[in-house]
N, C-alpha and C positions, 0 to 999 in steps of 0.2 A: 576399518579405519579407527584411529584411535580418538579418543577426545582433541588432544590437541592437533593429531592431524586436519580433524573435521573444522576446527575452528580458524585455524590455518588459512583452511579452506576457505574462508568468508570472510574473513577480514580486508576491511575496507569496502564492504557493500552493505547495501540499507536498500530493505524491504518497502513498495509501495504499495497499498491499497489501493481498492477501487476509486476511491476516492479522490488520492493524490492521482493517479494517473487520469482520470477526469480533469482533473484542475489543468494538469499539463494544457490537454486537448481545448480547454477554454477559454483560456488566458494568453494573452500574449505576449513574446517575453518581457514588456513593460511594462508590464501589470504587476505590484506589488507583492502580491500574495506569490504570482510565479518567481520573480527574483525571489521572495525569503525560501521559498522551496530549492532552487537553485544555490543560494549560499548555504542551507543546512546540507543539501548532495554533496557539497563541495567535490571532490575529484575520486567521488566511491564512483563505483558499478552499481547499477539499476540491477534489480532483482525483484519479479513476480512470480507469483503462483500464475496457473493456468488459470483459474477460479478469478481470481482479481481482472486477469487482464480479460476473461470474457464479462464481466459485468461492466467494466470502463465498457467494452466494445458494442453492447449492447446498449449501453448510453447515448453514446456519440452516435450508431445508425440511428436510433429514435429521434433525438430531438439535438446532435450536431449538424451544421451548416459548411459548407465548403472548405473554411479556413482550418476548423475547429478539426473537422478528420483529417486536414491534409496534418494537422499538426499530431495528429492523436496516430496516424501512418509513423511519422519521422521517429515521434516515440516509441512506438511497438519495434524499428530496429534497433535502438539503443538496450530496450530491456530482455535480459539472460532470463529464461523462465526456469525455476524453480520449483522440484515435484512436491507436493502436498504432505507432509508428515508432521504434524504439529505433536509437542511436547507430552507429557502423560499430563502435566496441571490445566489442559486445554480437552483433555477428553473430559467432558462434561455434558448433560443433555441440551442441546438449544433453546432460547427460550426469545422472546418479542425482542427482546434487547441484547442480546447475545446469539445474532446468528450462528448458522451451521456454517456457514462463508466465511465470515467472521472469526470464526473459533481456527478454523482452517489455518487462513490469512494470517493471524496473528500469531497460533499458537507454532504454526510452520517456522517461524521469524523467531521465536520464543527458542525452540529446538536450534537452531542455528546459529544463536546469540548475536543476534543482529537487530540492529533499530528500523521500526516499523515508521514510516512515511505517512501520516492518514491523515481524511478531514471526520475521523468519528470520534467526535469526544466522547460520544453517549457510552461508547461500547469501554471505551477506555479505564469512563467512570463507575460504568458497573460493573466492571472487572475486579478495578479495586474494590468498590462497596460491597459486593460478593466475597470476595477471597483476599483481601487485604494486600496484594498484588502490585506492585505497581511497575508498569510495562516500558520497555526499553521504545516510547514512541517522539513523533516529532507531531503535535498534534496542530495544522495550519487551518485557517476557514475554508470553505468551501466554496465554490466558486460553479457558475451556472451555466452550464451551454444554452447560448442563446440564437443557436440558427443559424451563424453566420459561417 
C-alpha cells in the first residue's frame, strides 16, 4: 500500500483512547464534556486499538454502574478496531509518564496520521517536553465512572 493509499485509508477517522472512551461510558449525552467530544467526532469513524479498548473495558467492569456499561456496550459497536503499529518516533523505552499503552495508542494514530481523542494531557505534555513533538490530539477532561 502506498502512502497515499494508506492515508486514504483513514481519512475522516479519529483515534480514541482509553480515556475518551471512558468518558463516553460516563457521561451522558448531556453532559458537557460528552457533547464537546461529540462536536470534535463530528461525522468521522471511531477507531481503537485493542489495548485502549481493553483498558476503557476494564474500567467500566470495576467501578461502571448499569447505565455507564450499557453506554460503554453501544459504544464498543460503533468503534472499528485498529491493529497496534505505532510510528518509528514512538519506538521509545516506557517510562512513569509515557506508558507502553500509551506509546502504542498514540504512536498507532501517529503512523496513520489521524487525530488522537484523549483525556491525557500528562502524556501529551511530555511528549512534547521529551521530543519537541507536538501530536495531532483533541485533549477533553476526564470524566469519572460513578457506579451508576
Amino acid at each position: 500500500m502506498t502512502k497515499a493509499e494508506h492515508s486514504d485509508a483513514f481519512v475522516g477517522r479519529i483515534n480514541l483512547d482509553a480515556g475518551a472512551i471512558t468518558n463516553f461510558a460516563a457521561g451522558e449525552a448531556s453532559n458537557t464534556v460528552v457533547s464537546l467530544m461529540r462536536r470534535i467526532i463530528g461525522s468521522r469513524q471511531l477507531v481503537a486499538t485493542r489495548t485502549a479498548l481493553k483498558e476503557a473495558l476494564a474500567q467500566v467492569r470495576s467501578y461502571g454502574g448499569p447505565a455507564e456499561r450499557t453506554r460503554f456496550i453501544q459504544l464498543w459497536g460503533q468503534v472499528e478496531r485498529i491493529p497496534i503499529h505505532p510510528s518509528a518516533r514512538f519506538s521509545i523505552p516506557p517510562s512513569r509518564r509515557l506508558s507502553a499503552h500509551d506509546l502504542a495508542i498514540f504512536g498507532t494514530a501517529d503512523r496513520l496520521e489521524i487525530p488522537t481523542l484523549t483525556t491525557d494531557a500528562t502524556f501529551v505534555q511530555t511528549f512534547y517536553n521529551r521530543f519537541g513533538v507536538l501530536l495531532n490530539v483533541a485533549v477533553v477532561p476526564p470524566l469519572r465512572l460513578q457506579g451508576k
